[in-house]
C-alpha positions in Angstrom: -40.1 157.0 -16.0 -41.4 158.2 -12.8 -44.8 160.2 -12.8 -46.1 162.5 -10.9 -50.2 163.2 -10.7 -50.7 167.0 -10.5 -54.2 168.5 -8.6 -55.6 171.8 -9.5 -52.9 174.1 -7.8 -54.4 175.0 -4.5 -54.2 178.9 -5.2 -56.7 178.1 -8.1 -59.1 176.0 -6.0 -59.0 178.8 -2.7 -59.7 181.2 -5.3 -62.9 179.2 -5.9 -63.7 178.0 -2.1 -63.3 181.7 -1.7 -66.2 182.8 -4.2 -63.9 184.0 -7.3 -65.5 183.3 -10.4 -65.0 179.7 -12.2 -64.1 179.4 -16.0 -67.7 180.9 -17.0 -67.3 183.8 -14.7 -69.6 182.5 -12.0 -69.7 181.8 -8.6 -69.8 178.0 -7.6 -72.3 176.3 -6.8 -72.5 174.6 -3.6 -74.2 171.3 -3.2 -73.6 167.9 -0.5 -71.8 165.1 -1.8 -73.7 161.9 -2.3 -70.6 160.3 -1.4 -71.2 158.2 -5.1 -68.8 159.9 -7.7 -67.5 163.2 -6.4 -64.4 163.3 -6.7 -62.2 166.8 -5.4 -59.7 167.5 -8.3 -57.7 169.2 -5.3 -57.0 166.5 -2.6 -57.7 163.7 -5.5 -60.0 161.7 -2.7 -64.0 161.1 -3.3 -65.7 164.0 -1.8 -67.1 162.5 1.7 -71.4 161.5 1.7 -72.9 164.7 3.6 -70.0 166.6 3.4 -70.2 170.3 1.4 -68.9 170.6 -1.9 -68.2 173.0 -5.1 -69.3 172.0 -8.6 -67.9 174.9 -11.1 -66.4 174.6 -14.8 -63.1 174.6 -14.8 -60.5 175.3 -17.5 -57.7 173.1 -16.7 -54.8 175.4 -18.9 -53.5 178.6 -18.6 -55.4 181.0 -21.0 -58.3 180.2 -23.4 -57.4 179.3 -26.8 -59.1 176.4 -29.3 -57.9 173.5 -27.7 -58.5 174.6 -23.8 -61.1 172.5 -23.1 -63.2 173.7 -19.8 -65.6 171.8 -17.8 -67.5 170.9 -14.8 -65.7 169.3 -11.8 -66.3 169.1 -8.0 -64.1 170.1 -5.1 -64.3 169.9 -1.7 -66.4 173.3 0.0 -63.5 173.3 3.1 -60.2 174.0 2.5 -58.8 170.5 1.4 -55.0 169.8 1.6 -53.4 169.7 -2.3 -53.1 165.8 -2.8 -50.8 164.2 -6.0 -47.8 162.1 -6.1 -46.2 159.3 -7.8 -49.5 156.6 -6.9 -52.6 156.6 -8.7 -55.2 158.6 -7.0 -57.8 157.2 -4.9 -60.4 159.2 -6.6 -59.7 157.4 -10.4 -62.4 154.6 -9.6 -64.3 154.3 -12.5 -63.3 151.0 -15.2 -61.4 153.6 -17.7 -60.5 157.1 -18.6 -59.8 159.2 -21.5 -55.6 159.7 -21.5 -54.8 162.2 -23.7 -51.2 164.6 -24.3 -50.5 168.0 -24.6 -47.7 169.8 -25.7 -45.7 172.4 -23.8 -47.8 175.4 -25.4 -50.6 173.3 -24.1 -52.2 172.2 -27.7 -53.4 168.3 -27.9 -50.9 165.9 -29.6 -52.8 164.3 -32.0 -52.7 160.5 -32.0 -51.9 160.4 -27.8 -55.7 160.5 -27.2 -57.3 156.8 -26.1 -59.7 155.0 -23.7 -57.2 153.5 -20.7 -58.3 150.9 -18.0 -57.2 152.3 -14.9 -54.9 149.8 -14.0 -52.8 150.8 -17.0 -53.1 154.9 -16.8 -49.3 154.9 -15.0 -47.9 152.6 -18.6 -50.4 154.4 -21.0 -49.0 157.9 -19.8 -45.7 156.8 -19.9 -46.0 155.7 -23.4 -47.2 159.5 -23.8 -44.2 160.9 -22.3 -42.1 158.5 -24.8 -43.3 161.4 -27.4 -41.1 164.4 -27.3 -44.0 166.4 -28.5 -46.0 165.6 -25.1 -45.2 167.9 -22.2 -48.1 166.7 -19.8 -51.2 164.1 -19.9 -54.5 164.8 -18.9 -56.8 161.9 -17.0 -60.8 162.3 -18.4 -63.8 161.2 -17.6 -64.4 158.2 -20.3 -68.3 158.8 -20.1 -68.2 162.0 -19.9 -64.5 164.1 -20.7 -64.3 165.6 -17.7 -60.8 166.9 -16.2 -59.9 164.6 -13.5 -56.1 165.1 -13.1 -53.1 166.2 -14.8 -49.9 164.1 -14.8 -46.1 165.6 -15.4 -42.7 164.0 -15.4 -40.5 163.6 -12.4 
């Protein structure tokens, strides 16, 4: 089944680079990368060492509701070009993630929720997608459960 990994649609994230107001109605704040672990949910790269970027909460679903989980991500300060495709991300490069599905009015499918190695999010999401319940699969942080990509069908 081919997959396709989704970034943050770019109207959302100029929005942001732009000053509107993140999921808790505030400004972004604006910080350097470390170039350890900042990964831009936008151009789905590591955030460059010196270069400026955005760290915001971010509510990764349409409208809040119970199961519209929000939190923190970075993205890159400059305009970034909108990355995703059919190959894993450069930016997935921790051991594992959190896969987990949701349905089409963007509720969690129970029982689709699991600790993947990375080598195996592309089989684990497809397994998802095997569910006729699941309409899209979000990629988490393991450590931590934050957003790090979305991935639909193709």
């Amino acid at each position: 089944m081919p997959l396709y990994f989704t970034p943050i649609p770019t109207p959302i994230v100029r929005g942001y680079q732009r000053g509107g107001p993140d999921a808790n109605g505030q400004v972004a704040e604006l910080a350097i990368s470390d170039g350890d672990g900042n990964p831009c949910r936008h151009c789905l790269t590591m955030i460059p060492k010196d270069a400026g970027m955005l760290i915001l909460s971010h509510r990764p679903f349409p409208a809040p509701q119970p199961y519209a989980e929000q939190g923190p991500i970075f993205l890159c300060a400059d305009d970034c070009l909108a990355g995703g495709g059919m190959d894993l991300p450069a930016m997935l490069q921790s051991s594992d993630y959190i896969l987990r599905g949701y349905s089409a009015n963007d509720r969690i499918v129970y029982g689709t929720g699991a600790v993947v190695p990375t080598a195996q999010i592309a089989n684990e999401a497809a397994t998802r997608f095997a569910d006729d319940r699941v309409a899209y699969v979000h990629v988490r942080s393991a450590r931590n459960n934050c957003f790090q990509v979305r991935i639909d069908r193709r």
